[in-house]
C-alpha positions as a Markdown table, in Angstrom:
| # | Residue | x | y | z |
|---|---|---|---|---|
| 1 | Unk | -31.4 | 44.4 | 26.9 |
| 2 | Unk | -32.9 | 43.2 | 23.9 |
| 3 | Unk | -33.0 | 45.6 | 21.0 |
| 4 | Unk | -32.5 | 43.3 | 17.9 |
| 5 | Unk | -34.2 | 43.5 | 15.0 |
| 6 | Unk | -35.4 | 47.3 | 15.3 |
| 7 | Unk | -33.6 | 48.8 | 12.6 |
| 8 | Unk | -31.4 | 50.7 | 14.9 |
| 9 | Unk | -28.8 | 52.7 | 13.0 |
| 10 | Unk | -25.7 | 55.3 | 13.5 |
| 11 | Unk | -22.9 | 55.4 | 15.4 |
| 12 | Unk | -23.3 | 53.2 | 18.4 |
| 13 | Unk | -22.0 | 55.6 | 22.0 |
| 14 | Unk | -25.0 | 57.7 | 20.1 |
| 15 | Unk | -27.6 | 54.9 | 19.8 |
| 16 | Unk | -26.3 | 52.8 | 22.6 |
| 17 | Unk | -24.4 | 55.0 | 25.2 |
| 18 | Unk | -21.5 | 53.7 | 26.4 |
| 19 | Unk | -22.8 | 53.7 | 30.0 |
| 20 | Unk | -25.3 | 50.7 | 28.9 |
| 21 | Unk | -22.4 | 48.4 | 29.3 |
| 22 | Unk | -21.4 | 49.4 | 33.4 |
| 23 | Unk | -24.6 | 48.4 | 34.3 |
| 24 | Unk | -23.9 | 45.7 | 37.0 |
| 25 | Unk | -27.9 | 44.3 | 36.3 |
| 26 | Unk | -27.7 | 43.9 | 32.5 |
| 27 | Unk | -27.6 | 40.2 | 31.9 |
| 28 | Unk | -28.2 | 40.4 | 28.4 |
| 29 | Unk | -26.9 | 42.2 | 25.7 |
| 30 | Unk | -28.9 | 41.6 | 22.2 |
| 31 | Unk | -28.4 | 44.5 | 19.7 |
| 32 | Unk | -28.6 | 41.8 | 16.2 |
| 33 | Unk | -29.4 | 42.9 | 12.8 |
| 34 | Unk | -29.5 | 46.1 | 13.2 |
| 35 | Unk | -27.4 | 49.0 | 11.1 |
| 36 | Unk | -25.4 | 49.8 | 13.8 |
| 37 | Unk | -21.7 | 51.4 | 12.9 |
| 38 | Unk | -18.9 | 52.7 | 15.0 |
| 39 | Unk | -16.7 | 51.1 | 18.0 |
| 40 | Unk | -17.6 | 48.9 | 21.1 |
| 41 | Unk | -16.6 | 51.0 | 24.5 |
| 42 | Unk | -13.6 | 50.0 | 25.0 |
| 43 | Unk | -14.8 | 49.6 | 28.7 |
| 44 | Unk | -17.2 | 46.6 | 29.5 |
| 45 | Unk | -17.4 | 46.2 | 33.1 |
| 46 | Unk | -21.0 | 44.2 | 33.5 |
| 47 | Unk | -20.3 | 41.5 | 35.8 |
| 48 | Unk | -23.3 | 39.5 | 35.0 |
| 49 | Unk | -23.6 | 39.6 | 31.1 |
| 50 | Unk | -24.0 | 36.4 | 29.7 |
| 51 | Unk | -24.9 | 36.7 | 26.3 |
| 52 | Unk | -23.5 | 39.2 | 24.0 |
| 53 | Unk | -24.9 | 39.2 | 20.4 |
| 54 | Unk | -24.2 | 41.9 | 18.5 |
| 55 | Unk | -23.6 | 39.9 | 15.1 |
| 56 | Unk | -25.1 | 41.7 | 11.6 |
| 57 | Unk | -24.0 | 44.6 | 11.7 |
| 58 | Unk | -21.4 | 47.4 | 10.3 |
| 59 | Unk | -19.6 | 48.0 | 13.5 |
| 60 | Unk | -15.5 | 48.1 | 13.1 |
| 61 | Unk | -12.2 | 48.7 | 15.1 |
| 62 | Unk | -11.1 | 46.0 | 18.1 |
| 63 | Unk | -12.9 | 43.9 | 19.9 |
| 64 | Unk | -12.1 | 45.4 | 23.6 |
| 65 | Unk | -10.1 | 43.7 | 25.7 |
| 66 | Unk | -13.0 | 44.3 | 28.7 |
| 67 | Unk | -14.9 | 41.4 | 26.8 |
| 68 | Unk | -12.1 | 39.2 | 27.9 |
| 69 | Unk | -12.9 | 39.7 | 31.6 |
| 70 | Unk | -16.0 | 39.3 | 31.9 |
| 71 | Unk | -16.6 | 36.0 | 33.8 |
| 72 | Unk | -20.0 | 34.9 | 33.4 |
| 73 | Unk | -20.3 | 35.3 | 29.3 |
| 74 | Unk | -20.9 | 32.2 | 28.0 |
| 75 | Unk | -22.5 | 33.7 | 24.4 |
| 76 | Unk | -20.2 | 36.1 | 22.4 |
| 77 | Unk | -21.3 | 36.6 | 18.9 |
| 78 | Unk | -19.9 | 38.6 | 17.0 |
| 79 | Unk | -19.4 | 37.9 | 13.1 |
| 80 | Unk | -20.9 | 39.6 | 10.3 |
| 81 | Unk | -19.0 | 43.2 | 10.9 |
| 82 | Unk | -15.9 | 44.4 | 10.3 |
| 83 | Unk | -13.8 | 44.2 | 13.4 |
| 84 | Unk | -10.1 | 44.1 | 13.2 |
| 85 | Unk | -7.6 | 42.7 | 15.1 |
| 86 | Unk | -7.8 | 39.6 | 17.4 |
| 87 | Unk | -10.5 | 38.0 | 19.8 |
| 88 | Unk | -9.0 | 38.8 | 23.3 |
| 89 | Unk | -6.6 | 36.6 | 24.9 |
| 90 | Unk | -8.1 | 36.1 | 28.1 |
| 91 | Unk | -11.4 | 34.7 | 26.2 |
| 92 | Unk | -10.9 | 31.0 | 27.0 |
| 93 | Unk | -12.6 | 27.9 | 26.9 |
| 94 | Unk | -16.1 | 26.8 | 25.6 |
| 95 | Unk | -16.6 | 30.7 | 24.5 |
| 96 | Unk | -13.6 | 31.0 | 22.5 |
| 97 | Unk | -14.3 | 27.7 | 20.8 |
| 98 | Unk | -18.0 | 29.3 | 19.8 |
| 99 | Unk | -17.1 | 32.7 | 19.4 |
| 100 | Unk | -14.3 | 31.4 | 16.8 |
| 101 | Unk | -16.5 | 29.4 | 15.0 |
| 102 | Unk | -19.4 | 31.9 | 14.9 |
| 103 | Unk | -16.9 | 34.9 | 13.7 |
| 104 | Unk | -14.2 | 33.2 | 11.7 |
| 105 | Unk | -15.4 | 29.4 | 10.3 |
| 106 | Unk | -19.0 | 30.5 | 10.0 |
| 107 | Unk | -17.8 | 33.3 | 7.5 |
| 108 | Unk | -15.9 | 31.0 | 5.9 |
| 109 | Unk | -17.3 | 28.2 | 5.7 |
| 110 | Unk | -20.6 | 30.1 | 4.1 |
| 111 | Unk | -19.0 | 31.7 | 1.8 |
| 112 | Unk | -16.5 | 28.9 | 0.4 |
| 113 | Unk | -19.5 | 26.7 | -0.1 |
| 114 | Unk | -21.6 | 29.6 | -1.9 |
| 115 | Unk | -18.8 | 30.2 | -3.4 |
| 116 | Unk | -18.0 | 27.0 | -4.7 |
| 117 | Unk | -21.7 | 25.7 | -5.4 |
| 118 | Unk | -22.3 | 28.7 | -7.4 |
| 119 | Unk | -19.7 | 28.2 | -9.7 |
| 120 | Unk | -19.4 | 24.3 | -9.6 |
| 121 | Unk | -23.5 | 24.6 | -10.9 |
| 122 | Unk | -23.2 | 27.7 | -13.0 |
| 123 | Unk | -19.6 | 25.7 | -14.5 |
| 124 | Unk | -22.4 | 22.2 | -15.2 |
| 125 | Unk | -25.6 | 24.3 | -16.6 |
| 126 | Unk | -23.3 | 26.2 | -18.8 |
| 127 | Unk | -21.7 | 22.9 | -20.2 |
| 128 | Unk | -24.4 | 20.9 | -20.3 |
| 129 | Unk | -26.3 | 24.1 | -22.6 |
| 130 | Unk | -23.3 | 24.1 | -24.6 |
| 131 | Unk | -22.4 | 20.2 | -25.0 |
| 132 | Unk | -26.3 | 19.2 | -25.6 |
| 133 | Unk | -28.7 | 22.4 | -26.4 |
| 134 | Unk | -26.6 | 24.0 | -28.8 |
| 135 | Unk | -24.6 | 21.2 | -30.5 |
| 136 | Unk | -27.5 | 19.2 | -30.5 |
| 137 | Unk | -26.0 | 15.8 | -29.3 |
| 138 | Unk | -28.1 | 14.9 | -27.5 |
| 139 | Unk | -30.7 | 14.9 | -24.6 |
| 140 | Unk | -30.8 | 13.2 | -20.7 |
């Protein structure tokens, strides 16, 4: 299924049912930067999804332990929302290790650097202004 990018919005069972995700055929699950709000069904029984990407956008609440189950995901992307809680225990291996870094050290990482670039340049302009500009000592 690949609705990303279509500037879906509301509350996902009413954008998305909740039946989408029991379909044994659905390989692919791509619902991306969208506006999308609300929960994940707390029952995802697809056998053959492989990719989940549902990363930029509002939705909240758990990440269902269903996503834990499925055998065949090898994708699970999940950060920019606002889920709570922990990734599911059973989710193991390579897709733990890239779910984790796409959900936790991504955010992180992003916003400590933009964080500290911002104000390590901002902090250097500013002096710099105020040592040379306005005190007139000098030029580079």
């Amino acid at each position: 299924m690949y609705l990303y990018k279509n500037n879906l919005s509301g509350e996902l069972p009413a954008v998305i049912p909740h039946e989408l995700f029991l379909l044994h055929s659905l390989n692919y699950m791509y619902l991306y930067k969208n506006n999308l709000s609300g929960e994940l069904p707390v029952v995802i029984q697809s056998p053959n999804l492989t990719q989940i990407d549902i990363s930029m956008n509002r939705l909240t609440e758990i990440i269902p332990y269903d996503i834990g189950k499925l055998k065949k995901l090898e994708v699970l992307n999940l950060y920019s929302n606002q889920f709570i809680g922990e990734i599911p225990k059973l989710v193991v291996g390579p897709l733990y290790i890239h779910t984790y870094i796409h959900t936790y050290i991504h955010t992180y990482i992003h916003t400590y650097i933009h964080t500290y670039i911002h104000t390590y340049i901002h902090t250097y302009i500013h002096t710099y202004i105020h040592t040379y500009m306005y005190m007139g000592e000098g030029s580079m």
